[in-house]
DSSP file (Angstrom, degrees, kcal/mol; ACC not computed):
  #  RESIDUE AA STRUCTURE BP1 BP2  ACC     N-H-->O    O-->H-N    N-H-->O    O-->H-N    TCO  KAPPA ALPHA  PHI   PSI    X-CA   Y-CA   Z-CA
    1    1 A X              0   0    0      0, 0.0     2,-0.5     0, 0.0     0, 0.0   0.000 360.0 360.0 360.0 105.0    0.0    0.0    0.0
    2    2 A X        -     0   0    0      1,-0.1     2,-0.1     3,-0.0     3,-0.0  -0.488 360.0-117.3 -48.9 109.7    1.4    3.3   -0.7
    3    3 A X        -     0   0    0     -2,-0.5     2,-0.5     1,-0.1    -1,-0.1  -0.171  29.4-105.0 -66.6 131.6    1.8    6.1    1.7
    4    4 A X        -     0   0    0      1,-0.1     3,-0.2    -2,-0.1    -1,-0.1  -0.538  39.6-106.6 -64.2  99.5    0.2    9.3    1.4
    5    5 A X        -     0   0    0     -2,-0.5     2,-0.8     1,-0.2    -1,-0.1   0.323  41.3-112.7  21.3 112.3    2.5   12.0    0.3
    6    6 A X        -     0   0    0     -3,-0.1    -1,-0.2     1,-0.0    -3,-0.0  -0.642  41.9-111.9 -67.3 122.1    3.2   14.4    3.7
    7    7 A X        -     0   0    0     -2,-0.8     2,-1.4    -3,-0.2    -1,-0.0  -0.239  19.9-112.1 -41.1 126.4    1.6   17.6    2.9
    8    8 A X        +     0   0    0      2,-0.1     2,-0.4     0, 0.0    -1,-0.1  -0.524  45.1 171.5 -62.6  97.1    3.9   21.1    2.3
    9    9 A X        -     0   0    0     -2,-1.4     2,-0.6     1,-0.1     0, 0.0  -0.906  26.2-150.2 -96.9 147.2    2.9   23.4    5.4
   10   10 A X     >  +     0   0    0     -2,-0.4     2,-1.7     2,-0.0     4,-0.5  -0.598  24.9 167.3 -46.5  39.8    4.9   26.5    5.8
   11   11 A X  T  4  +     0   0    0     -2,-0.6    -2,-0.0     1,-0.2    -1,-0.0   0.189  69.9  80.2 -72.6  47.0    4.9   27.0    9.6
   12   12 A X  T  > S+     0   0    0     -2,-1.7     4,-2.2     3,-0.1     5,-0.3   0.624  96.8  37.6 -98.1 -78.4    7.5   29.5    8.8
   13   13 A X  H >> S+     0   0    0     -3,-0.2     4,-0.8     2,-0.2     3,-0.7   0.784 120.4  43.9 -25.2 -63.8    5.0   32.0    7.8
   14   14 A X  H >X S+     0   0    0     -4,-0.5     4,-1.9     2,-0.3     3,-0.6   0.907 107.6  61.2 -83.0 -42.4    2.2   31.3   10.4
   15   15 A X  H 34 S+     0   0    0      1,-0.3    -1,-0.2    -5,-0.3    -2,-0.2   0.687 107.6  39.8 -59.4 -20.1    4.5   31.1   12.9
   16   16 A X  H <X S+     0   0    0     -4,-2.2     4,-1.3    -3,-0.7    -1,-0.3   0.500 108.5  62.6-111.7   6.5    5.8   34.7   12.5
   17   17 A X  H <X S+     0   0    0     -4,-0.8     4,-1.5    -3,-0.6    -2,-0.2   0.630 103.0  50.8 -27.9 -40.1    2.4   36.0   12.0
   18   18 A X  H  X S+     0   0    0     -4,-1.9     4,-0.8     2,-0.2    -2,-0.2   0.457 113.7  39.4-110.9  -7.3    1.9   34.8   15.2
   19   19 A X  H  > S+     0   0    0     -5,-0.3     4,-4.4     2,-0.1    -1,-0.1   0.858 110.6  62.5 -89.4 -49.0    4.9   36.6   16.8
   20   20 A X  H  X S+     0   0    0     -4,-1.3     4,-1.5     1,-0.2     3,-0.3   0.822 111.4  40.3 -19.4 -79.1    4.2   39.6   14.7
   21   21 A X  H  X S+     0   0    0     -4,-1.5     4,-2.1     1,-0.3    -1,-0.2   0.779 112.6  48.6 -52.5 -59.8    1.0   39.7   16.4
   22   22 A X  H  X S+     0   0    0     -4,-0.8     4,-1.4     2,-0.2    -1,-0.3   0.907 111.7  46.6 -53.0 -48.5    1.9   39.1   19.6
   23   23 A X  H >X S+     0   0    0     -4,-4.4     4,-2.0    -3,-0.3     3,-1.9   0.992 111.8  57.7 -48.7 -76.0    5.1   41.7   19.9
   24   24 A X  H 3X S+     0   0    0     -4,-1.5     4,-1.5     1,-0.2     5,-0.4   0.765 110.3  41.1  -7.6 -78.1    2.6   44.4   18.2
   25   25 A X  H 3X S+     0   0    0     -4,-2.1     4,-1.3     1,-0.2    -1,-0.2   0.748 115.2  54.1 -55.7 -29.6    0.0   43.7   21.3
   26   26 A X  H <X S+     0   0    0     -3,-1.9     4,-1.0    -4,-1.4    -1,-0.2   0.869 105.9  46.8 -50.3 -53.3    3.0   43.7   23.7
   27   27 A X  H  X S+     0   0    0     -4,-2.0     4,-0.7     2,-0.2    -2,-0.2   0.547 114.2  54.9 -86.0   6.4    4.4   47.1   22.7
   28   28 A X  H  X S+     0   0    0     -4,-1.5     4,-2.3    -5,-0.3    -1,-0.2   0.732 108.5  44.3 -67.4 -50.7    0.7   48.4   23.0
   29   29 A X  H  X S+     0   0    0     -4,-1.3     4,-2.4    -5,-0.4     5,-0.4   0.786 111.0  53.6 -77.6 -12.7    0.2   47.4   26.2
   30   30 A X  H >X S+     0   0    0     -4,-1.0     4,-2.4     2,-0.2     3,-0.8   0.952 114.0  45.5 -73.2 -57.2    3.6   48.6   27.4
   31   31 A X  H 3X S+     0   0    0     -4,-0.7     4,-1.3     1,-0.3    -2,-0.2   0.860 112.3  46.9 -35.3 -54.3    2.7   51.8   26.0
   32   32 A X  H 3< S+     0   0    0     -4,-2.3    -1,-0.3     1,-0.3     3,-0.2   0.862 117.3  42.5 -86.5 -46.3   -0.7   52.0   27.3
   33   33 A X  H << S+     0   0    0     -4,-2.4    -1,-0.3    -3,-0.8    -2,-0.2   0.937 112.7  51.9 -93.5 -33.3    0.4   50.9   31.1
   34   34 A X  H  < S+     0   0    0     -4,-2.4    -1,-0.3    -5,-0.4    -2,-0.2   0.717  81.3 152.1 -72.3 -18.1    3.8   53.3   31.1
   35   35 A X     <  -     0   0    0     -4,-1.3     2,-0.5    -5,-0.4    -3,-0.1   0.212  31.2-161.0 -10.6 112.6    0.9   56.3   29.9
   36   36 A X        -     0   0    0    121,-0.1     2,-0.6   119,-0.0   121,-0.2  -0.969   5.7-141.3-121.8 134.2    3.0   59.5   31.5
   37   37 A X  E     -A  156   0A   0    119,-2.0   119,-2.0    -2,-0.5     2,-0.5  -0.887   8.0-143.0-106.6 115.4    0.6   62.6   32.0
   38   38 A X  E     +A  155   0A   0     -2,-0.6     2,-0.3   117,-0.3   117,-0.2  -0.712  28.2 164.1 -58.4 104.6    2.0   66.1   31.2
   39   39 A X  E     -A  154   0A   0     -2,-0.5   115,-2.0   115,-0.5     2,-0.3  -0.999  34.4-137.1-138.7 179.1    1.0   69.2   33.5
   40   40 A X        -     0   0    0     -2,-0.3     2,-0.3   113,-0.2   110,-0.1  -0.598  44.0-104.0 -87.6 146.3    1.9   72.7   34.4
   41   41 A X        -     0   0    0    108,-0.6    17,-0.2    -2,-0.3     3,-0.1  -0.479  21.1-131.5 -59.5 142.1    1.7   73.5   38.2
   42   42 A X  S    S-     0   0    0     15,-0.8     2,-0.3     1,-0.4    16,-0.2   0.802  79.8  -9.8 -86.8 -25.8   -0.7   75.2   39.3
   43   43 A X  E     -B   57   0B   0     14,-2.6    14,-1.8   106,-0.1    -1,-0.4  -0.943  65.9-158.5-151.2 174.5    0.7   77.7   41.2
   44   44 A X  E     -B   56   0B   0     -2,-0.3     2,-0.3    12,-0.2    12,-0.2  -0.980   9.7-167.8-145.8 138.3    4.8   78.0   42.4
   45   45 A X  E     -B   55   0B   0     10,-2.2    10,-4.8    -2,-0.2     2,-0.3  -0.852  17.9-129.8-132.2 164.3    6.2   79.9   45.3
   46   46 A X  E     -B   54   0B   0     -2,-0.3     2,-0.3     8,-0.2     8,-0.2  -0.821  35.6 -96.7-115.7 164.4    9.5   80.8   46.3
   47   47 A X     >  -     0   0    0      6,-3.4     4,-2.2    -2,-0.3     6,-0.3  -0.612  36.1-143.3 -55.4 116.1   11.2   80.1   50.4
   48   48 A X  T  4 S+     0   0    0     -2,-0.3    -1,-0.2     2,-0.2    -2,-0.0   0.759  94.6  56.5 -38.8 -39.9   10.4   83.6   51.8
   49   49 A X  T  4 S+     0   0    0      1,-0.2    -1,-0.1     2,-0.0    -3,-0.0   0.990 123.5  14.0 -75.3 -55.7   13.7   83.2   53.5
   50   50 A X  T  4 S-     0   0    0      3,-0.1    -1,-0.2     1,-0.0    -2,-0.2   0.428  76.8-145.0 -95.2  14.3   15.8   82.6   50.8
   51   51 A X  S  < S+     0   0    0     -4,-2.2    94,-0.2     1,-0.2    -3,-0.1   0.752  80.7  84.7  66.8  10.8   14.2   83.3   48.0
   52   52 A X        +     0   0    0      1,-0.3    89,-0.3    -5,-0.2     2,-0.3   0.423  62.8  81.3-131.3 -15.2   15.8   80.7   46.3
   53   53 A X        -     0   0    0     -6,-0.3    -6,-3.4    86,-0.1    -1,-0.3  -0.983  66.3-137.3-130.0 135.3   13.8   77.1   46.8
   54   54 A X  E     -B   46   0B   0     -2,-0.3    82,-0.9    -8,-0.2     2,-0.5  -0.511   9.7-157.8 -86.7 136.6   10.7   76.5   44.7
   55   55 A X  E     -BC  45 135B   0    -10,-4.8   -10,-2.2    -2,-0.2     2,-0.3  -0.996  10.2-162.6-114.3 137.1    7.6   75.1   45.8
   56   56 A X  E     -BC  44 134B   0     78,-0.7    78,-0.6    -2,-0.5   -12,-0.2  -0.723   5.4-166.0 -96.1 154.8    5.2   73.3   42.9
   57   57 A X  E     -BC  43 133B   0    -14,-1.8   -14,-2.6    -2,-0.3   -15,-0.8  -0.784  17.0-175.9-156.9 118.5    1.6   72.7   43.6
   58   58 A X  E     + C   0 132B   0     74,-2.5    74,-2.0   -17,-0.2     2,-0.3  -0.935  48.0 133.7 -77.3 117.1   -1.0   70.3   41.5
   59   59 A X        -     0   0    0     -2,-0.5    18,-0.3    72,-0.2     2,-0.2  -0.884  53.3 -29.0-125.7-157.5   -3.9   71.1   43.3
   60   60 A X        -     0   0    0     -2,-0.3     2,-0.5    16,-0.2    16,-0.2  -0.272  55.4-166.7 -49.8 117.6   -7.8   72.1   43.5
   61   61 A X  E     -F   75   0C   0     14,-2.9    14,-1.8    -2,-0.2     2,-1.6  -0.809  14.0-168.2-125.1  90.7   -8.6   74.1   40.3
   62   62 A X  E >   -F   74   0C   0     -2,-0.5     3,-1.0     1,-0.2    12,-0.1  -0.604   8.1-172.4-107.7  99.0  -11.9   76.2   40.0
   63   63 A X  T 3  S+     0   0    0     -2,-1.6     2,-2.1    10,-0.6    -1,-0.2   0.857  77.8  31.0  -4.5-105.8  -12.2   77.2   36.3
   64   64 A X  T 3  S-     0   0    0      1,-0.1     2,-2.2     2,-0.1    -1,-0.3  -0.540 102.7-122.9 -72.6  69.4  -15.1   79.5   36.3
   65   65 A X    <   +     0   0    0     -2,-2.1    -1,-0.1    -3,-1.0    -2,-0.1   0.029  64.1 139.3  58.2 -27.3  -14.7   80.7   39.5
   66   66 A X        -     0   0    0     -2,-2.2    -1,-0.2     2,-0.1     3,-0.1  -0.127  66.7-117.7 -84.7   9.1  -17.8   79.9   40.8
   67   67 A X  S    S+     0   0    0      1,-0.2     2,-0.2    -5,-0.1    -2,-0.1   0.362  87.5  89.8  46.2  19.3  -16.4   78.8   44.4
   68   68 A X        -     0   0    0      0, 0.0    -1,-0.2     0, 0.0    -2,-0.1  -0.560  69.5-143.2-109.0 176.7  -17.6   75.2   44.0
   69   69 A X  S    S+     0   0    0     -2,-0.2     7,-0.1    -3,-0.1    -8,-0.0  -0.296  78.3  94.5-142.0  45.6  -15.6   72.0   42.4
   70   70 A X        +     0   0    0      5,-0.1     2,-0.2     3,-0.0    -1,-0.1   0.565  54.9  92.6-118.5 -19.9  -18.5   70.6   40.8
   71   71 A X  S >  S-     0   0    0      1,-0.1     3,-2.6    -7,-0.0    -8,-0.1  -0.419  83.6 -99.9 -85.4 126.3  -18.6   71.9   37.2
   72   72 A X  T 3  S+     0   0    0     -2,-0.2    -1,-0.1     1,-0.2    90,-0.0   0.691 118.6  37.7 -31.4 -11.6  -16.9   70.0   34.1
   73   73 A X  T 3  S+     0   0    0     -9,-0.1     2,-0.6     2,-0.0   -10,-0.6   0.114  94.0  97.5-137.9  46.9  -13.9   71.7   33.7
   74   74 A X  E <   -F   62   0C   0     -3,-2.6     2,-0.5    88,-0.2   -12,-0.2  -0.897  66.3-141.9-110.8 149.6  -13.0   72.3   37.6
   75   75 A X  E     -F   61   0C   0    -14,-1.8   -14,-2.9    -2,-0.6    87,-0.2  -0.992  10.3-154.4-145.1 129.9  -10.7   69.6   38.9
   76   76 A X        -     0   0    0     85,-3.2     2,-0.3    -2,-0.5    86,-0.2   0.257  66.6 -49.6-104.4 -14.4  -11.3   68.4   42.4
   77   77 A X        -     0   0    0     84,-1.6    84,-0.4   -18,-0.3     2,-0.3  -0.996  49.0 -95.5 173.3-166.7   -7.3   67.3   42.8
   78   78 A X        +     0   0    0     52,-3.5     2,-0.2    -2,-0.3    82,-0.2  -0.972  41.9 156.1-141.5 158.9   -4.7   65.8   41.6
   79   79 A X  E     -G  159   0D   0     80,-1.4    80,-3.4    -2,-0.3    48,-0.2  -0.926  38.2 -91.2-175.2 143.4   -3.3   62.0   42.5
   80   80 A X  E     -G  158   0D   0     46,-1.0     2,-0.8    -2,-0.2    78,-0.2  -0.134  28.2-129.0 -65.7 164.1   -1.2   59.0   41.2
   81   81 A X        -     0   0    0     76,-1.8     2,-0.6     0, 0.0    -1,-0.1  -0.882  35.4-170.5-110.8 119.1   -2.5   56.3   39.3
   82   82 A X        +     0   0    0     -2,-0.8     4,-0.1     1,-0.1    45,-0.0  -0.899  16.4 158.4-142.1 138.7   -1.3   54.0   41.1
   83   83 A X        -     0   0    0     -2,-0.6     3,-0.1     2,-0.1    -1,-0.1   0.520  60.5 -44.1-114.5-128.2   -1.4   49.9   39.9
   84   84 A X  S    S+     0   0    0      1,-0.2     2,-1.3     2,-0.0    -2,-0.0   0.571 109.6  93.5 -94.8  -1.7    0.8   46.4   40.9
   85   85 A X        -     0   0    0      1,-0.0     2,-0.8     2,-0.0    -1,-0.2  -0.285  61.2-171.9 -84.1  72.3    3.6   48.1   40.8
   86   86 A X        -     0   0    0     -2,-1.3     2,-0.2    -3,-0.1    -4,-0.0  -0.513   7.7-165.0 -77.3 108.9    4.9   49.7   44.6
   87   87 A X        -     0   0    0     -2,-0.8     5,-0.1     2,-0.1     6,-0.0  -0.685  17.7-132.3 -93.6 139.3    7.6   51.8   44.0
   88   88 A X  S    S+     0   0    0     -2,-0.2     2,-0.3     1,-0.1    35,-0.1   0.015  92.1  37.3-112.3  -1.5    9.6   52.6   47.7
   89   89 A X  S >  S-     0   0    0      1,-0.1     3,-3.5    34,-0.0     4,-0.2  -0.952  78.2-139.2-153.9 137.4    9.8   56.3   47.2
   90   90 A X  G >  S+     0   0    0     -2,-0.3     3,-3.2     1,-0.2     4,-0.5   0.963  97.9  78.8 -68.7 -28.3    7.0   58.7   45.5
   91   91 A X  G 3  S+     0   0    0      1,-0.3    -1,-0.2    19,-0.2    17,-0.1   0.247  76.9  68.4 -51.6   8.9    9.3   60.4   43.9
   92   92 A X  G <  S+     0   0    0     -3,-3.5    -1,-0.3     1,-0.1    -2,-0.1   0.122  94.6  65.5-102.2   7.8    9.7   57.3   41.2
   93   93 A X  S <  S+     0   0    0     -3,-3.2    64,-2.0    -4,-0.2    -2,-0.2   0.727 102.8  52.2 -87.9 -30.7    6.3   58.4   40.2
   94   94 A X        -     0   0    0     -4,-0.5     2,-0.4    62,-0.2    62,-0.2  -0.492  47.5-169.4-115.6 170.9    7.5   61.9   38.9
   95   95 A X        -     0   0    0     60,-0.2     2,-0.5    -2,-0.2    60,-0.3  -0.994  12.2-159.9-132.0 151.9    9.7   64.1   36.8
   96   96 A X        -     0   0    0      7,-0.4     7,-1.6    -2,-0.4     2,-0.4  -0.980   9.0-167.6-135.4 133.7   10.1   67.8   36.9
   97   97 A X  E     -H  102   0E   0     56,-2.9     3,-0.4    -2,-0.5     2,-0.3  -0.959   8.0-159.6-126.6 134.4   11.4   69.5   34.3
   98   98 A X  E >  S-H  101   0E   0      3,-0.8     3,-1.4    -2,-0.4    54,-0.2  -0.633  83.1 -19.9 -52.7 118.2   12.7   73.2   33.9
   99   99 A X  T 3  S-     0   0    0     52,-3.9    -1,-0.2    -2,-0.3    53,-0.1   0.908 129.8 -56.9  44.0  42.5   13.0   75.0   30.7
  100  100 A X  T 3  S+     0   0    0     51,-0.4     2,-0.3    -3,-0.4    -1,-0.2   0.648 108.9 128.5  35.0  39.3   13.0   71.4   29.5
  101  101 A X  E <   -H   98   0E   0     -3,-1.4    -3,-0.8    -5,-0.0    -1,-0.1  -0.958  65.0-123.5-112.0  74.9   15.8   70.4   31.4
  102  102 A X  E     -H   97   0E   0     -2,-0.3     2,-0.3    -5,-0.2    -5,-0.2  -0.264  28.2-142.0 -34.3 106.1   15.1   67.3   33.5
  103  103 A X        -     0   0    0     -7,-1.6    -7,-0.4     1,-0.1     5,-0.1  -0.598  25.9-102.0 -88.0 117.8   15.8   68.3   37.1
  104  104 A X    >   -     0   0    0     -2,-0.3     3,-1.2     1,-0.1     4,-0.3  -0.193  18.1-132.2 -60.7 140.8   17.5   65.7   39.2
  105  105 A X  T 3  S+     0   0    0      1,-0.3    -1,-0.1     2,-0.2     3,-0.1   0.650 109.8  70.0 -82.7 -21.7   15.1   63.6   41.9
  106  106 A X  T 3  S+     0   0    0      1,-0.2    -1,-0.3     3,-0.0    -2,-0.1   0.769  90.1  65.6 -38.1 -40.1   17.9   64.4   44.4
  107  107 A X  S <  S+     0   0    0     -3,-1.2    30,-1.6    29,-0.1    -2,-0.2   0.878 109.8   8.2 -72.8 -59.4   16.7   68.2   44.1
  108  108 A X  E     -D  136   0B   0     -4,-0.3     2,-0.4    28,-0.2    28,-0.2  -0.506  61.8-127.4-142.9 179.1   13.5   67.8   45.6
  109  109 A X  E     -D  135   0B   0     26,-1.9    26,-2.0    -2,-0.2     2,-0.4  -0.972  18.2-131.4-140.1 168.0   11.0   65.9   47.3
  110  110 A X  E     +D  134   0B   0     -2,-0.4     2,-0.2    24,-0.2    24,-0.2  -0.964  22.8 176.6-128.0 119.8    7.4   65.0   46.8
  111  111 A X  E     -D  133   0B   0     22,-2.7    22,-1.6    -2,-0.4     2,-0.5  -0.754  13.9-148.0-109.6 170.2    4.6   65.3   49.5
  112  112 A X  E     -DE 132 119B   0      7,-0.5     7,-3.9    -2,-0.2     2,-0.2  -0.970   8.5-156.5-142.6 150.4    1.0   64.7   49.1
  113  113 A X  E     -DE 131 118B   0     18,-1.0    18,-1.9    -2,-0.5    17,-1.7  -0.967  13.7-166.1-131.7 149.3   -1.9   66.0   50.6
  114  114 A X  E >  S- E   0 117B   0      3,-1.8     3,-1.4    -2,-0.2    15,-0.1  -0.689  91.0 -19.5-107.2 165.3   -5.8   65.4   51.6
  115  115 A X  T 3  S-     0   0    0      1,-0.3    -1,-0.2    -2,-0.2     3,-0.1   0.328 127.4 -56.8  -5.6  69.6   -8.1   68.0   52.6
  116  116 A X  T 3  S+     0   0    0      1,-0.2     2,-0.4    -3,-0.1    -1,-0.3   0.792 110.5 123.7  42.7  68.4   -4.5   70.3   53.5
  117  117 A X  E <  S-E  114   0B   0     -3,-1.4    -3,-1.8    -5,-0.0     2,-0.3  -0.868  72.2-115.1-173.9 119.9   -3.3   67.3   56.0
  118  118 A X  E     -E  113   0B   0     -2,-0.4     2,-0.4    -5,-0.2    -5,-0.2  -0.642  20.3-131.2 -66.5 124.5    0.2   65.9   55.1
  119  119 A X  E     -E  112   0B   0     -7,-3.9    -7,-0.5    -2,-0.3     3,-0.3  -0.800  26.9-160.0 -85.8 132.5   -0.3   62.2   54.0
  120  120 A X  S    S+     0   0    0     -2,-0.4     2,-0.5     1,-0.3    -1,-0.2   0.899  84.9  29.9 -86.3 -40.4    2.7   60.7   56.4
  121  121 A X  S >  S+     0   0    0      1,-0.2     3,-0.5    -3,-0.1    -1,-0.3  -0.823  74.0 172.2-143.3  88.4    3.2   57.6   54.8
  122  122 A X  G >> S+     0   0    0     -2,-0.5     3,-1.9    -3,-0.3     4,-0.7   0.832  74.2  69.1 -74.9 -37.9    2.2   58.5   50.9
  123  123 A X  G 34 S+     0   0    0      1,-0.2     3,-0.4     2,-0.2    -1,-0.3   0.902 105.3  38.8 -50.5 -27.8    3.5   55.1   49.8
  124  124 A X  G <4 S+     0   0    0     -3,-0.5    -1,-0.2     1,-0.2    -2,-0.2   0.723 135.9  21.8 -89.2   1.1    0.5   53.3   51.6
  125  125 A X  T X4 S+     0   0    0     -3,-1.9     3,-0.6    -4,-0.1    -1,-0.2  -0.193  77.6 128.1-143.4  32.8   -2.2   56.2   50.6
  126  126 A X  G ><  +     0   0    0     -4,-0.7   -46,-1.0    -3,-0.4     3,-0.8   0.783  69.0  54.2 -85.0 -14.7   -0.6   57.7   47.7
  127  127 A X  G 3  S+     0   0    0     -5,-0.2    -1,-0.2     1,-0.2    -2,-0.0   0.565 104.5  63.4 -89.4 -15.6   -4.1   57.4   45.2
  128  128 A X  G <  S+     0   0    0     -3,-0.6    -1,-0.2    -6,-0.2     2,-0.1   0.172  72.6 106.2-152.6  75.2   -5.9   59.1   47.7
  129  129 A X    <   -     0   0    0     -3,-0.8   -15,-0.2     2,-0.1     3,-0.1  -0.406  50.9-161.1 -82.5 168.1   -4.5   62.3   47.9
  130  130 A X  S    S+     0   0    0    -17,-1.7   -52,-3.5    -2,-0.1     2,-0.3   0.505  74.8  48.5-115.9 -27.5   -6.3   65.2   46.5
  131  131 A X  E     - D   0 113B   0    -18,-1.9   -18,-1.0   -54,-0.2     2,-0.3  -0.660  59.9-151.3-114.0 166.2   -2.6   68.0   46.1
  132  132 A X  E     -CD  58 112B   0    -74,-2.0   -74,-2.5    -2,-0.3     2,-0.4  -0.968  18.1-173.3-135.6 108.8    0.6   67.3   44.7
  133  133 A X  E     -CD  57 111B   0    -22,-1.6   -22,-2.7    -2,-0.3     2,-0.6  -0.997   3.6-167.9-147.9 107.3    3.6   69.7   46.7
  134  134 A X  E     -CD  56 110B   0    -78,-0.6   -78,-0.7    -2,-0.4   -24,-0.2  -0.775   2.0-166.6 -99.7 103.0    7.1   69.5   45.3
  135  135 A X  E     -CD  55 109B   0    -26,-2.0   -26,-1.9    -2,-0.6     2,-0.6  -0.259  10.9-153.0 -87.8 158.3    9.8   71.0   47.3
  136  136 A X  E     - D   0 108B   0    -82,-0.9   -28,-0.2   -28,-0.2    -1,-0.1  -0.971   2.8-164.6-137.6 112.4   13.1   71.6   46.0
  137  137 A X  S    S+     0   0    0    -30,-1.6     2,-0.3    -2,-0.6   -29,-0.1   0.300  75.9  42.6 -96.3  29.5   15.8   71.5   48.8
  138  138 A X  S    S-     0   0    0    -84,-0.1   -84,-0.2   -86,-0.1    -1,-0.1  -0.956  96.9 -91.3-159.1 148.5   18.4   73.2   46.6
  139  139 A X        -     0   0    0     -2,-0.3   -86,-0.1     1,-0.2     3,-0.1  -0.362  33.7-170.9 -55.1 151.2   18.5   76.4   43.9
  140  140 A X        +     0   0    0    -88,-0.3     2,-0.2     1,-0.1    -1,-0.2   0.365  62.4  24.0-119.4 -21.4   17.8   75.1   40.6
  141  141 A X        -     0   0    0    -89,-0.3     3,-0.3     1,-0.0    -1,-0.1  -0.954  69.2-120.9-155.8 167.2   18.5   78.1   38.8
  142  142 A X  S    S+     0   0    0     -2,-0.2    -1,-0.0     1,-0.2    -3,-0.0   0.585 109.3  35.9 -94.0   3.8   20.5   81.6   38.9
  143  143 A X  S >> S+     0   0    0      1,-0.1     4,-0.6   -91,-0.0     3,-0.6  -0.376  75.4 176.4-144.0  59.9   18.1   84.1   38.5
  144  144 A X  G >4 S+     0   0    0     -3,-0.3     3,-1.3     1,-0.3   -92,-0.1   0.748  76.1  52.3 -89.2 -54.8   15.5   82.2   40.6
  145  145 A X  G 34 S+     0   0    0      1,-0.3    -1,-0.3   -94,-0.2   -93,-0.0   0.936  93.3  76.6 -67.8 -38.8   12.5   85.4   40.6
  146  146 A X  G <4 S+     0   0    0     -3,-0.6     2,-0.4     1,-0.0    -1,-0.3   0.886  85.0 103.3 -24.7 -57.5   12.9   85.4   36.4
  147  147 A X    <<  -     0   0    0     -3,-1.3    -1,-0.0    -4,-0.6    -6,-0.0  -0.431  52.5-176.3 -44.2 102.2   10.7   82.1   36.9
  148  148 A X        -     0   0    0     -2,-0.4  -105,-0.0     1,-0.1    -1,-0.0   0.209  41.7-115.0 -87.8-148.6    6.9   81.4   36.3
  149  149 A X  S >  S+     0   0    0   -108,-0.1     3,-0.8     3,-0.1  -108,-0.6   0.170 118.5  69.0 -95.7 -36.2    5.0   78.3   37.1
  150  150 A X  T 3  S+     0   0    0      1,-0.1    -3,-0.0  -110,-0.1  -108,-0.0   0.789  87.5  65.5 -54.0 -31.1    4.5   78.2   33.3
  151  151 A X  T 3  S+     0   0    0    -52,-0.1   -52,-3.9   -53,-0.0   -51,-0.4   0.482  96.0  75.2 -66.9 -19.7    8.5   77.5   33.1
  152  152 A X    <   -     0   0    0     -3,-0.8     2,-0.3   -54,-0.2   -54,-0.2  -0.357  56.1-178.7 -83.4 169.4    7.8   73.9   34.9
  153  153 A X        -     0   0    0     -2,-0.2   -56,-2.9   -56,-0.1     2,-0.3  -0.614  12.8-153.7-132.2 152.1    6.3   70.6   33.5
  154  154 A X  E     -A   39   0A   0   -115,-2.0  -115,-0.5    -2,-0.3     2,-0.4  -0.776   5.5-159.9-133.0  93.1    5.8   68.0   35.3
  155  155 A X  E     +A   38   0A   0     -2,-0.3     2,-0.3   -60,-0.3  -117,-0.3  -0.651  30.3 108.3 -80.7 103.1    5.7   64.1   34.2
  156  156 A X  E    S-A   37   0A   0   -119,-2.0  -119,-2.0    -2,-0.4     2,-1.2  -0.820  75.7 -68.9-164.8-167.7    4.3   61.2   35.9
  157  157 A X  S    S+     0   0    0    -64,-2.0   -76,-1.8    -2,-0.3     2,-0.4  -0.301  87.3 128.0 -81.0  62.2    2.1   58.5   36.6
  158  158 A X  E     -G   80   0D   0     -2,-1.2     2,-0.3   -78,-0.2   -78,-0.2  -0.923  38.1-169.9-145.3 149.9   -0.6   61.1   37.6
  159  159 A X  E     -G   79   0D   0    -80,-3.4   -80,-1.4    -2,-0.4     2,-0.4  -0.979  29.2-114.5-144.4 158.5   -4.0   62.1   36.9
  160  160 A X        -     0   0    0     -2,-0.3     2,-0.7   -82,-0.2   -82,-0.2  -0.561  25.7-135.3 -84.5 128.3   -6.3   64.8   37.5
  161  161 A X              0   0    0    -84,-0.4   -85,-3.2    -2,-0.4   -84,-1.6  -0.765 360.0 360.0 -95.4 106.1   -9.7   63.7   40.1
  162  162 A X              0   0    0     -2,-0.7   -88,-0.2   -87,-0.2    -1,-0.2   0.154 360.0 360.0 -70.4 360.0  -12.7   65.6   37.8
């Protein structure tokens, strides 16, 4: 009895189709979890004493005015998005940059706050803060009052509570 010819399959072809595919959905989802949010501060102060260390602040933001935080384009805070990943200092959540200068995480620190109450221990409550307060414990720049809050960005896992 004569044996039936083995068929020509390619699984060269299906088989990178099927990596294709997979890598594709991989670098999507990297993308999509690594999602870094742009903002301006909302307001910046300088150390009274010396005139020389910046404070940022994401906080409560009423649009129109209207002395409520109820309206579509008022934002009720600011807070990290925060997933499986627990990072040991908040300050792996953020970036700050100056004139588009990435400002070293040494420079400053990051506290967070609920209803103006310091959260003490942000890593275990850090998604539900409502402010965002970056202190800078060293001059950053030479002409320090030359500086807006417009001059900042700030990059992170963070999103605004509508």
């Amino acid at each position: 009895m004569a044996t039936r010819p083995k068929p020509n399959i390619d699984l060269g072809n299906i088989t990178k189709r099927r990596d294709r595919e997979f890598f594709q959905n991989f670098v999507l989802e990297v993308i999509t979890d690594t999602f870094i949010n742009e903002y301006t501060p909302t307001s910046a102060s300088l150390d009274s004493d010396t005139q020389t260390l910046f404070t940022l602040f994401l906080q409560k933001s009423d649009y129109n005015s209207d002395g409520d935080y109820d309206d579509g384009l008022d934002v009720k805070g600011y807070r990290f998005v925060y997933e499986d990943l627990v990072l040991a200092n908040v300050e792996d959540y953020i970036d700050v940059y100056l004139y588009g200068v990435k400002q070293s995480a040494d420079e400053y620190s990051v506290e967070v706050y609920r209803n103006n109450s310091r959260i003490t221990n942000p890593e275990a409550n850090i998604s539900i803060g409502d402010e965002i307060r970056i202190v800078f414990s060293n001059s950053i720049t030479l002409r320090p009052l030359e500086v807006s809050r417009t001059d900042f960005e700030i990059k992170g896992k963070i999103e605004k509570v509508l």
